[in-house]
mmCIF file of the C-alpha atoms, coordinates in Angstrom:
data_MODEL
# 
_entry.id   MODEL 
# 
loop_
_atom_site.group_PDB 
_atom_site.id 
_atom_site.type_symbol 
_atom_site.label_atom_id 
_atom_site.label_alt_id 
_atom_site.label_comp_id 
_atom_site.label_asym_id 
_atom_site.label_entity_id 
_atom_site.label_seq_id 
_atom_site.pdbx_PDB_ins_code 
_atom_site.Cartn_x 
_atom_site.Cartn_y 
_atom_site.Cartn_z 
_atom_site.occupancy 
_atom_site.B_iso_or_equiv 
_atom_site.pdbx_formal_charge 
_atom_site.auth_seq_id 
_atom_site.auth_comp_id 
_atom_site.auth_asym_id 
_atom_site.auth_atom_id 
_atom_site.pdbx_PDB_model_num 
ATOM 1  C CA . UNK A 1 1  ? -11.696 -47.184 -34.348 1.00 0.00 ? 1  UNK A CA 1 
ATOM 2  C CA . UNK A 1 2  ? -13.390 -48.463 -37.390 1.00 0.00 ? 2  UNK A CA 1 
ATOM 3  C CA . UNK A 1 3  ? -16.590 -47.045 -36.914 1.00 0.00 ? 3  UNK A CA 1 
ATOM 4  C CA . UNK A 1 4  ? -18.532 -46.220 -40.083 1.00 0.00 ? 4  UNK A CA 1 
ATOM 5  C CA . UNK A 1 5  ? -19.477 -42.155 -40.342 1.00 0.00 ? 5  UNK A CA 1 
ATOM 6  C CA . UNK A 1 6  ? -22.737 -41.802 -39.334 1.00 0.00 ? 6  UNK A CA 1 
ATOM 7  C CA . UNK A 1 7  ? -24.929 -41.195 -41.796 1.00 0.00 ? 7  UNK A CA 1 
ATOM 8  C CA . UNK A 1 8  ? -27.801 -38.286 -41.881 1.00 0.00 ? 8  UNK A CA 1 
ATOM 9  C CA . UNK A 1 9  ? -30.769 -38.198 -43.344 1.00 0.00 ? 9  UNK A CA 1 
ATOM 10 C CA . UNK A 1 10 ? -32.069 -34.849 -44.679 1.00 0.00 ? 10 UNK A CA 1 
ATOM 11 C CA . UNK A 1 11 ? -35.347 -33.785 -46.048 1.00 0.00 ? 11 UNK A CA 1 
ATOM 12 C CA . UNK A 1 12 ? -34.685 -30.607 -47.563 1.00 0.00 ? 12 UNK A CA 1 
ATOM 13 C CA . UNK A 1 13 ? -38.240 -29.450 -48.527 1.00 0.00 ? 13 UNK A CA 1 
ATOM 14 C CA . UNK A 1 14 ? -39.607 -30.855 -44.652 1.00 0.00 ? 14 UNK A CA 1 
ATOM 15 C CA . UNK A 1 15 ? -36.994 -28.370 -43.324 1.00 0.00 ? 15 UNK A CA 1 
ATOM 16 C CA . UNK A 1 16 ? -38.326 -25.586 -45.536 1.00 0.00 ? 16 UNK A CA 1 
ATOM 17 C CA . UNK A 1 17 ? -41.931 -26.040 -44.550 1.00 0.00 ? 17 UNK A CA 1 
ATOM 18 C CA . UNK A 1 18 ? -40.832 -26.349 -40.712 1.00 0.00 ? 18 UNK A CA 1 
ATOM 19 C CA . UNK A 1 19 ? -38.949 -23.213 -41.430 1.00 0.00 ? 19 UNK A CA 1 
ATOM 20 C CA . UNK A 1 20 ? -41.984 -21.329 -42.881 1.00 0.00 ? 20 UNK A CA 1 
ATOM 21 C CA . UNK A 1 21 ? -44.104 -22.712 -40.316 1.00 0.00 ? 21 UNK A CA 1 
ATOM 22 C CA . UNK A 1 22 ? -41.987 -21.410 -37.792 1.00 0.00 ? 22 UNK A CA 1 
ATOM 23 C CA . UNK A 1 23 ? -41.452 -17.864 -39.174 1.00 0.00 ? 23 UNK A CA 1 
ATOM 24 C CA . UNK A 1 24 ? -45.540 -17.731 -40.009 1.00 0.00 ? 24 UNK A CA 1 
ATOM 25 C CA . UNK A 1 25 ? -46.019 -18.451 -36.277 1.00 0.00 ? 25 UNK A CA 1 
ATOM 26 C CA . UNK A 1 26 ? -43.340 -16.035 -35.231 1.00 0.00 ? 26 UNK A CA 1 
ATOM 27 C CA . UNK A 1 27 ? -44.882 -13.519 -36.875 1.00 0.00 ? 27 UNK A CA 1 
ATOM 28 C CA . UNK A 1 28 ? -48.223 -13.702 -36.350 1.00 0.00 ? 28 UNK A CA 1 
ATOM 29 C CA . UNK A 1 29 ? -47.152 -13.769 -31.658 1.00 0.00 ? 29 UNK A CA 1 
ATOM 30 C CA . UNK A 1 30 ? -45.373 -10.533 -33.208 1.00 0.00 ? 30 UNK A CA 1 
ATOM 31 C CA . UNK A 1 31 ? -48.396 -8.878  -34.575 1.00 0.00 ? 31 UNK A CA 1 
ATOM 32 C CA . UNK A 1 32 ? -50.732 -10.000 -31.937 1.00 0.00 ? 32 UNK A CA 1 
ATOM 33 C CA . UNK A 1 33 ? -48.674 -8.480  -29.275 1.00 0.00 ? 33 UNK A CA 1 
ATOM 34 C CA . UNK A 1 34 ? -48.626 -5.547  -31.406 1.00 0.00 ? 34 UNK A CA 1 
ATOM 35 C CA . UNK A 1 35 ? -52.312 -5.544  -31.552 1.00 0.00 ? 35 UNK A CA 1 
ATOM 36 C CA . UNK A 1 36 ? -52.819 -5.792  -28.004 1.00 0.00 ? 36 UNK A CA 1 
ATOM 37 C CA . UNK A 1 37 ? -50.071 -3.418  -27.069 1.00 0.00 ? 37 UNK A CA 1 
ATOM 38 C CA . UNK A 1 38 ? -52.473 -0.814  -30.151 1.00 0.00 ? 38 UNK A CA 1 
ATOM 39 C CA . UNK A 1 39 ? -55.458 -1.348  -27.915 1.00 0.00 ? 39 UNK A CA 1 
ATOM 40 C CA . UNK A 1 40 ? -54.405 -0.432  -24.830 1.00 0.00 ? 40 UNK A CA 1 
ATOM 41 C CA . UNK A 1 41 ? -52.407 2.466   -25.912 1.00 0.00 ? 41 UNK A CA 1 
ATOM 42 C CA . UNK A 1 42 ? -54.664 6.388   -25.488 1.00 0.00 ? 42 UNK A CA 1 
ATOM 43 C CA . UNK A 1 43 ? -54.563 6.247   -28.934 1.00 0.00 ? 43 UNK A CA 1 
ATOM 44 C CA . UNK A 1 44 ? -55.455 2.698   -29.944 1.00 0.00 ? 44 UNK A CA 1 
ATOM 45 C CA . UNK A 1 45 ? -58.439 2.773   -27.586 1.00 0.00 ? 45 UNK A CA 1 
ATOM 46 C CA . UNK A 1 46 ? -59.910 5.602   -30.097 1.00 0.00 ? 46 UNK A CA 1 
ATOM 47 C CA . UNK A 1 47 ? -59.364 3.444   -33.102 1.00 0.00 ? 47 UNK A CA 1 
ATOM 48 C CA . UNK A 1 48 ? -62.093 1.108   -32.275 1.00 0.00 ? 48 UNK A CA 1 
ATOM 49 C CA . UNK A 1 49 ? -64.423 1.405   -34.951 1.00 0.00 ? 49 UNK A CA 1 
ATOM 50 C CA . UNK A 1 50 ? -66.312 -1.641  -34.577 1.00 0.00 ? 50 UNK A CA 1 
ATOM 51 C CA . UNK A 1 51 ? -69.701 0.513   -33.434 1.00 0.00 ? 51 UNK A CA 1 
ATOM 52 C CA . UNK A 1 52 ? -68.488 3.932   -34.722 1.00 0.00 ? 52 UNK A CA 1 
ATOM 53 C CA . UNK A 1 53 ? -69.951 5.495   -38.282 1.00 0.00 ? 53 UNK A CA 1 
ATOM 54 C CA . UNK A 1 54 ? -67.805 7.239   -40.560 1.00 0.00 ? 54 UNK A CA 1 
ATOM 55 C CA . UNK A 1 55 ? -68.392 9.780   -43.199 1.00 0.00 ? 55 UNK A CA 1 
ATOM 56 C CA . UNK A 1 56 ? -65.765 7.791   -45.778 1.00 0.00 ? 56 UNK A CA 1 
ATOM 57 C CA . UNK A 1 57 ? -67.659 6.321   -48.837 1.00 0.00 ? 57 UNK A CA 1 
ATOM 58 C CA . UNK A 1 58 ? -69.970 9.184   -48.802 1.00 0.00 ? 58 UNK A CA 1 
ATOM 59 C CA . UNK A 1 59 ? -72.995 6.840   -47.496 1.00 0.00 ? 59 UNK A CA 1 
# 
């Protein structure tokens, strides 16, 4: 029973950026489903303005 405690190394600011990373990549699977769940919605398939003109900016 005289086994030394183990010891653990910890990186404080390489478990922040993991953390961040994570989150970021959480985030952005969060807003993509969003997005795709927007588009094929009735009225997300209207918002497509990619070949539409609008009057806004008075142009």
């Amino acid at each position: 029973m005289g086994s030394s405690p183990k010891v653990i190394k910890q990186d404080p600011e390489a478990d922040a950026a993991a953390a961040a990373e994570k989150a970021t990549l959480e985030t952005n699977a969060k807003k993509a489903q969003r997005r795709t769940a927007n588009q094929s919605s009735a009225l997300g398939g209207s918002l497509d303005t990619s070949n539409k003109k609008t009057t806004l900016g008075g142009g």
